[in-house]
C-alpha positions in Angstrom: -7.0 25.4 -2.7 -3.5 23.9 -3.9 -2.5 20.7 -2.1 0.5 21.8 -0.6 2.5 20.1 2.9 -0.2 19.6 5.6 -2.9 19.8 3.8 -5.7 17.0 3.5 -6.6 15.3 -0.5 -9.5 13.6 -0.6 -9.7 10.9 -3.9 -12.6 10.5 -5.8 -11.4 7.0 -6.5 -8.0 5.7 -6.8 -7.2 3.0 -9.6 -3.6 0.7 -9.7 -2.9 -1.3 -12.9 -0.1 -3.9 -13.8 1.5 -3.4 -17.1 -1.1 -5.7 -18.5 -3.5 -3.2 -17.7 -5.2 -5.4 -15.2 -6.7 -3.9 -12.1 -4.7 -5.0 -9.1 -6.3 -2.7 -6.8 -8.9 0.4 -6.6 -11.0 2.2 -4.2 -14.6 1.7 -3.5 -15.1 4.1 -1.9 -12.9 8.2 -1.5 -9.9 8.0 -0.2 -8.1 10.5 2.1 -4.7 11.1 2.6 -2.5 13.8 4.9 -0.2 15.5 2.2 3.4 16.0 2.7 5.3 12.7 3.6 3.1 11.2 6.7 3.4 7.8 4.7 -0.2 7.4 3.5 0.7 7.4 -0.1 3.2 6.5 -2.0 6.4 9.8 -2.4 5.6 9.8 -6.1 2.2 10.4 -6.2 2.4 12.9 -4.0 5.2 14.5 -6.1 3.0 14.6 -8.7 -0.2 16.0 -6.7 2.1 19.0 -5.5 0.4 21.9 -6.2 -2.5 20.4 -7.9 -6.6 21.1 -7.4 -10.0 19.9 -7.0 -10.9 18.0 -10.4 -7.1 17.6 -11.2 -6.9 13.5 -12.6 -3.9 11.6 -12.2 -2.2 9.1 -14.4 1.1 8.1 -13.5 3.2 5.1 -14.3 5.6 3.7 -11.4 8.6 1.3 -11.2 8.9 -1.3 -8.3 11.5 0.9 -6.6 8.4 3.4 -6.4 5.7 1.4 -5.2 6.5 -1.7 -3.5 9.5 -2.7 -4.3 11.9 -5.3 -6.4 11.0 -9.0 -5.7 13.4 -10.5 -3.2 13.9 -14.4 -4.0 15.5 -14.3 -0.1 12.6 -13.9 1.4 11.0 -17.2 0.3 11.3 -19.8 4.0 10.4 -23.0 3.3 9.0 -24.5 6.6 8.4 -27.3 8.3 4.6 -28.6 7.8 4.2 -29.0 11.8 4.6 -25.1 12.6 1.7 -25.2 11.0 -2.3 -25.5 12.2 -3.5 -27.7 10.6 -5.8 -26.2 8.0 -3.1 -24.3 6.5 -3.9 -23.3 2.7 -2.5 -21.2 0.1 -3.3 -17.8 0.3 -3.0 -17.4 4.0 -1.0 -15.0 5.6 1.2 -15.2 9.2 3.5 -12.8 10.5 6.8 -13.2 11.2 10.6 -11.7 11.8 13.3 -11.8 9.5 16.4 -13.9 11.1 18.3 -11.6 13.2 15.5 -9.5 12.6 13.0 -8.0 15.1 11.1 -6.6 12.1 8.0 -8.2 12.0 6.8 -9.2 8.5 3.7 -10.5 7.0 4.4 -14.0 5.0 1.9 -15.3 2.7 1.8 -19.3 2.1 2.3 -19.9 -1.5 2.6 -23.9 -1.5 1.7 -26.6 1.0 2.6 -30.7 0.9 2.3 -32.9 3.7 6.2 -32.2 5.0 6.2 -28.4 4.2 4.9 -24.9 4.1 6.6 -22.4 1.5 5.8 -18.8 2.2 6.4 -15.2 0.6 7.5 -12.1 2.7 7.3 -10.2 -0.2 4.4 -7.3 -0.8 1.9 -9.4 -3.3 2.8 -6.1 -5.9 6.2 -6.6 -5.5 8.6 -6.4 -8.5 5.2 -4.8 -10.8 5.4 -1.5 -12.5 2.2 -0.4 -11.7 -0.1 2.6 -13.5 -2.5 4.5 -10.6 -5.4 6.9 -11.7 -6.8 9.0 -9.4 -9.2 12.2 -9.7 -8.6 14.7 -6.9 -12.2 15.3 -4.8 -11.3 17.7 -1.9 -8.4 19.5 -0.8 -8.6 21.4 2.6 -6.2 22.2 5.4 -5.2 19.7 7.9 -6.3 19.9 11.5 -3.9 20.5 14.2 -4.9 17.0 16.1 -4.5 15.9 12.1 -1.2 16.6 12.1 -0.2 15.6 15.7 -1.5 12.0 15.0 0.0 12.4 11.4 -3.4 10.9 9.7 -6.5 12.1 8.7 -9.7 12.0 10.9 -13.5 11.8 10.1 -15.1 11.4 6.3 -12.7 9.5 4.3 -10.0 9.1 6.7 -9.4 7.3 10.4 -11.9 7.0 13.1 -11.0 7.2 16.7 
């Protein structure tokens, strides 16, 4: 079977790189996705899965504008230390909303002193062109509760 709109791809394994050829991220585990712009996989991958089979491996290189996109120095708060808790470290992540915004966000704390809290709404892979790998396991047709949830249920995919 071809993986066409509405249908379900299971991944062996999925692999992304940064131009250094460092790992930033891979799958433990298969990985499945609803085909055919649901959102659970990036528009140029599945561009480039169109049409594709079982056994068919993937290397693609991807810009920012792709993937997650370009670093936004504007989204860099510094805050005051006391809207804090106090065991506030690097590395932790609050959400948030954008002024004006009701978009909620998810800030990661890059730097903490004793009067302030700096914090990062971008995506940690922001601003990276990024190489993913992936080897195509499984493709079948979606489910009709599959596509009315617009997800995939059972191995692989979302529990209810």
């Amino acid at each position: 079977m071809r993986i066409e709109k509405d249908t379900v791809v299971s991944l062996q394994y999925y692999k992304l790189s940064n131009s250094q050829g460092e790992i930033v991220e891979e799958s433990t585990s298969p990985v499945s996705y609803l085909h055919g712009g649901y959102g659970g996989m990036f528009p140029v991958v599945e561009a480039a899965l169109q049409g594709k089979e079982a056994g068919y491996h993937l290397s693609l290189a991807m810009e920012p504008e792709e993937t997650f996109g370009e670093y936004d120095s504007e989204l860099i708060r510094i805050e005051p230390r006391s809207a804090f808790p106090d065991t506030v470290e690097v590395g932790m992540q609050f959400e948030g909303a954008e002024e004006n915004s009701e978009d909620v966000m998810i800030y990661t704390v890059t730097d903490v002193t004793e009067d302030i809290v700096v914090v990062d709404g971008n995506h940690p892979l922001a601003g990276m062109a990024l190489q993913f790998e992936c080897i195509v396991m499984e493709v079948r047709v979606a489910s009709h509760e599959e596509l009315a949830h617009g997800h995939v249920h059972g191995p692989h995919g979302h529990e209810h």
